[in-house]
N, C-alpha and C positions, 0 to 999 in steps of 0.2 A: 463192553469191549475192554480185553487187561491190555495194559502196558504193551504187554510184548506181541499182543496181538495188534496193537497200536502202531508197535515199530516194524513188524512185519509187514504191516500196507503198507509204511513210507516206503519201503524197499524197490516201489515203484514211482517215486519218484528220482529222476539221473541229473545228476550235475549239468549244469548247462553247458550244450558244448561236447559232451561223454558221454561215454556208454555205461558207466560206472554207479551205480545210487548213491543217494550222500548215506545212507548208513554204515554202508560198506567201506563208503570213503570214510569213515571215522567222524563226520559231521553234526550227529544227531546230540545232541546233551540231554534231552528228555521228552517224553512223551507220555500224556496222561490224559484221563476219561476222566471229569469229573462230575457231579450233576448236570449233564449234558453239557460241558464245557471241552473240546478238546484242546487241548494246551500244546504245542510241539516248539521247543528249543532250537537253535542251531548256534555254533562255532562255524565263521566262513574265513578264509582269506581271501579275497579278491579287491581290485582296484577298478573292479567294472559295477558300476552302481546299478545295469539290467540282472548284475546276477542273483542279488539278493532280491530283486522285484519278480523276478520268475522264479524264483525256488518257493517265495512265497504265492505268486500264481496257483502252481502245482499242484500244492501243498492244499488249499483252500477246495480247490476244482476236484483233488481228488476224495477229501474229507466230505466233503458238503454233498445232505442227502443221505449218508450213511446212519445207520438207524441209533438211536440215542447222540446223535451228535445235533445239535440244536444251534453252538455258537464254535466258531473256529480264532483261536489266538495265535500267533507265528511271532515268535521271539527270533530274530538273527541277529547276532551279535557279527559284527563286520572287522576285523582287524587289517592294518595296510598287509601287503603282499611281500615277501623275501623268495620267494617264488615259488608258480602255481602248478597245481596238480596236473602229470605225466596225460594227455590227452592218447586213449590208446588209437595206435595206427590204424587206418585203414590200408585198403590194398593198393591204393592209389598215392601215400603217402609217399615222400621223401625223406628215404633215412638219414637224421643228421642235421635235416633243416629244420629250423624252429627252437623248440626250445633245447637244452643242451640235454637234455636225452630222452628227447624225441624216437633216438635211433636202438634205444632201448630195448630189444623185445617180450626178454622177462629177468624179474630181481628176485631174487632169492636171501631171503636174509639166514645167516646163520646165528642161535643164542644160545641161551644157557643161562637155569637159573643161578648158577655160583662158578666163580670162578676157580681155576685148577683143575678145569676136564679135559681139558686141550683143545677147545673151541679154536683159538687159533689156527694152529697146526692143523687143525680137521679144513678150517675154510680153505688155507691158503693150496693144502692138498687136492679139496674138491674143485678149485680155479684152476688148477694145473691140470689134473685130470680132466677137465671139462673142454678144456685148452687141446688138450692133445687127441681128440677123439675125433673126428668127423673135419678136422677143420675148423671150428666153433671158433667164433669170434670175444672172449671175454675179459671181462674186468671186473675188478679185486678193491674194494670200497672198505677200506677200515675206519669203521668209526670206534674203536676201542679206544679214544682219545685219552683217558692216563696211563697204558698200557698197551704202545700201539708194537707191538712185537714183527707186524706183516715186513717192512724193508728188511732187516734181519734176516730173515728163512726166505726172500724174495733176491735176496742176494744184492739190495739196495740201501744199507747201510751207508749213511756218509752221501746220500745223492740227493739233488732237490729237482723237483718237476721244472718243466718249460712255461716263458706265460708271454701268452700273447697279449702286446702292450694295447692294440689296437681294443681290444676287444674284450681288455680285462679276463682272460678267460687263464686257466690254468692249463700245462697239457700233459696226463700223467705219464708215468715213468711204464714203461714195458719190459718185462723179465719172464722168458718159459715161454713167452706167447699168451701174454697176460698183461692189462693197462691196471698201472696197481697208482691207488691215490691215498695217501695216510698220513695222521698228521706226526709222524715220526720222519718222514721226509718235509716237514715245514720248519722242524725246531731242530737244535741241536742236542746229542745225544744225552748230553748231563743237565739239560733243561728239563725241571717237574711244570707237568701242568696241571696247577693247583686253580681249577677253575669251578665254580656254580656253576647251576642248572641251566639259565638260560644262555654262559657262551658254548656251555656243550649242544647246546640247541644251534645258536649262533654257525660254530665250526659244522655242525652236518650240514646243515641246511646252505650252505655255503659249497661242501662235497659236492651238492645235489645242482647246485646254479652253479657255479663258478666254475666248474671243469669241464673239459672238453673231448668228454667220453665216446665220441662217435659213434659208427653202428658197433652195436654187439647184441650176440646173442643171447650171452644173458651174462648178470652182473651181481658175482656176489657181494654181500655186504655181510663183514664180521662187528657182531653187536660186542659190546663191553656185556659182562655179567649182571643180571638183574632183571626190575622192570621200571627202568626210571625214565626221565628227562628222553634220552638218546634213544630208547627203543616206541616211544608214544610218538615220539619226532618224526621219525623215517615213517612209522605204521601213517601219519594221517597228513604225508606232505605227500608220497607220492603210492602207488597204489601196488602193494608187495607183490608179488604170483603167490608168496607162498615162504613160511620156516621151516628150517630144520632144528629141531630141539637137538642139541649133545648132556649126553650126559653120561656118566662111568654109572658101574653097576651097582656101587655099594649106598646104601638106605641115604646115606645123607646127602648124596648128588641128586636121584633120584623124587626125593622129597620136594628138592628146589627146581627143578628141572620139570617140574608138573606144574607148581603154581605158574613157574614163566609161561610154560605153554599155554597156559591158560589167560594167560593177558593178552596173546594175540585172537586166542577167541574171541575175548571182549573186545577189539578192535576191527573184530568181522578179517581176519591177515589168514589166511586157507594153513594149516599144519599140513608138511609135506610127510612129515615121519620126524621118526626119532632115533640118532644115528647115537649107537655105543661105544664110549671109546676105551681104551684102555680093559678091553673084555678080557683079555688072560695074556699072562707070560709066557715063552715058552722055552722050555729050559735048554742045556746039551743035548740031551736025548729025545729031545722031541715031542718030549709030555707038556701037557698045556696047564697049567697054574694058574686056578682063576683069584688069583691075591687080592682084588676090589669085590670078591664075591660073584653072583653071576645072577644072570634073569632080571637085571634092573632095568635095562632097556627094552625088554618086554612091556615090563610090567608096566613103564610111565607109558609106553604107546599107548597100551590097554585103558590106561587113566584117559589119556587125552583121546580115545577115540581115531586114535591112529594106527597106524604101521610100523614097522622096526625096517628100519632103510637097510642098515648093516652095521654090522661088527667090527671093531677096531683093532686088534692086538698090539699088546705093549711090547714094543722090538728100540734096542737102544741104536738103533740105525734111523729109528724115525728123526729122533733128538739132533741125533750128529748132524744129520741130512741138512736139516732146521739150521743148527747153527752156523753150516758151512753156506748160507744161501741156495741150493739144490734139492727143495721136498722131494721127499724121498721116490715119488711118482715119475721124479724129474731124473734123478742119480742112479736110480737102480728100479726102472719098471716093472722087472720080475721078481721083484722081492715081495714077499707074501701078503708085506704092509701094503705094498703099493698096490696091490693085486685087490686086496683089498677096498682102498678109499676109489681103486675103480670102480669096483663093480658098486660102489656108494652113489658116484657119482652116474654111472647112467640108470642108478633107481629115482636118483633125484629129476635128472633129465627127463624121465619120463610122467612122473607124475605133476613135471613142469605144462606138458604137453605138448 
């Protein structure tokens, strides 16, 4: 039995409690066949000492008897709790009760492997757009924490969320029909925040407990650029639906925009597609100038085994929009952009499910 044939049977075993397996939940750190020894790893967070006794159960029950497996080893490394993985709702559930986003029904992360593709501006477009369509209930989770641009284009510049003293909870700010939490509404605007790995861990995981996201329908979260700290954080605290890769067309966006995507593979995080932005200019007369070049967001879908969500075009009303607090979805719906990051957004919606 290889490895990965190894980690394909954990896949049935589920987190105590969930419907979710711990592979998927991001749990697993290794698994190996060795002279009939199976060896399996785990990373947990829990404060419940049946939990690590039953994963190891499982684990054992489901191993044991399996042909070349003679001896079974379960390594669970156990660390205290800052809070526990999103239990998904059943139909019987209470939106809002429990833990603080319980009433969650699906997250969406937005990434990108390099910054300068307008990852931003794409999320905070597709919250509004998502906002405006059907009634939808959603919320806008910036963890770009050195570069939190969202109050800015959220038209919340200069504002800081509500907090309920009772209950320690935070209650974020709403703009467009949008619950927007960022840590550019915690600090003041000429504040750098020159912070390591683990208070950027710290500040999300904090996003994720400490605010008082209520029901919604679904919940974007704009990732900072990369695949560091921030984006392993979110992937194995609470349990994604699903990314959208952005990236502009030209070779060097596209280059980094593949390997990201491919970190959430390795994190088992579902790729929803791969939204292009800034695909062509378009001039006085109407001709379209693809100045970043073109076929990039094809091409990294094609790499990561995805789909191309949609197209972006570079229109200097997107910017203005942005800077006046009014995405441009919000300011001018019919405008080509906006027409646009719609029809993005109910490709995303749908392959949300």
């Amino acid at each position: 039995m290889s490895p990965d044939e190894l980690k394909d049977l954990l896949k049935q075993v589920k987190y105590p409690g969930f419907s979710r397996d711990i592979v998927s939940f991001g749990l697993l750190r290794g698994a190996a066949l060795i002279d009939g020894t199976a060896r399996v790893s785990l990373q947990i967070t829990t404060a419940d000492p049946q939990v690590p006794q039953q994963l190891r159960h499982d684990i054992e029950t489901l191993l044991r008897g399996r042909a070349g497996v003679r001896e079974i080893v379960v390594d669970i490394a156990v660390s205290a709790p800052k809070t526990p993985p999103r239990p998904m709702q059943s139909a019987a559930a209470t939106p809002g009760a429990g833990a603080p986003m319980s009433g969650v029904r699906k997250i969406v992360a937005v990434a990108s492997g390099k910054g300068g593709v307008g990852k931003s501006t794409l999320a905070v477009n597709l919250a509004c757009a998502l906002a405006a369509e059907g009634g939808r209930r959603v919320g806008l989770m910036d963890c770009d924490i050195h570069g939190p641009s969202v109050p800015l284009m959220m038209g919340l510049a200069g504002q800081r969320p509500g907090l309920l003293e009772e209950q320690k909870m935070l209650v974020p700010l709403e703009a467009h029909g949008v619950k927007v939490m960022s840590m550019g509404l915690l600090i003041t605007d000429d504040t750098p925040v020159v912070w390591r790995g683990p208070m950027i861990t710290s500040a999300i995981r904090n996003f994720i407990q400490n605010v008082l996201w209520g029901e919604l329908d679904v919940l974007v979260v704009d990732l900072p650029p990369g695949t560091g700290d921030a984006q392993l954080t979110l992937a194995q605290t609470i349990p994604l639906d699903g990314a959208v890769i952005v990236t502009t067309p030209q070779v060097a966006a596209t280059q980094v925009a593949a390997r990201g995507g491919s970190m959430f593979n390795q994190v088992n995080v579902p790729i929803l597609g791969v939204a292009e932005n800034m695909s062509w200019f378009e001039d006085a007369a109407g001709n379209r100038v693809p100045l970043f070049g073109e076929g990039g967001g094809a091409q990294t879908a094609a790499q990561l085994g995805t789909t191309l969500l949609g197209q972006i075009p570079l229109f200097q009303e997107i910017r203005a929009a942005g800077d006046a607090g009014r995405p441009i979805v919000v300011a001018q719906p019919q405008h080509p952009a906006a027409l646009a990051y719609q029809a993005l957004a109910r490709a995303v919606y749908a392959k949300l499910g």
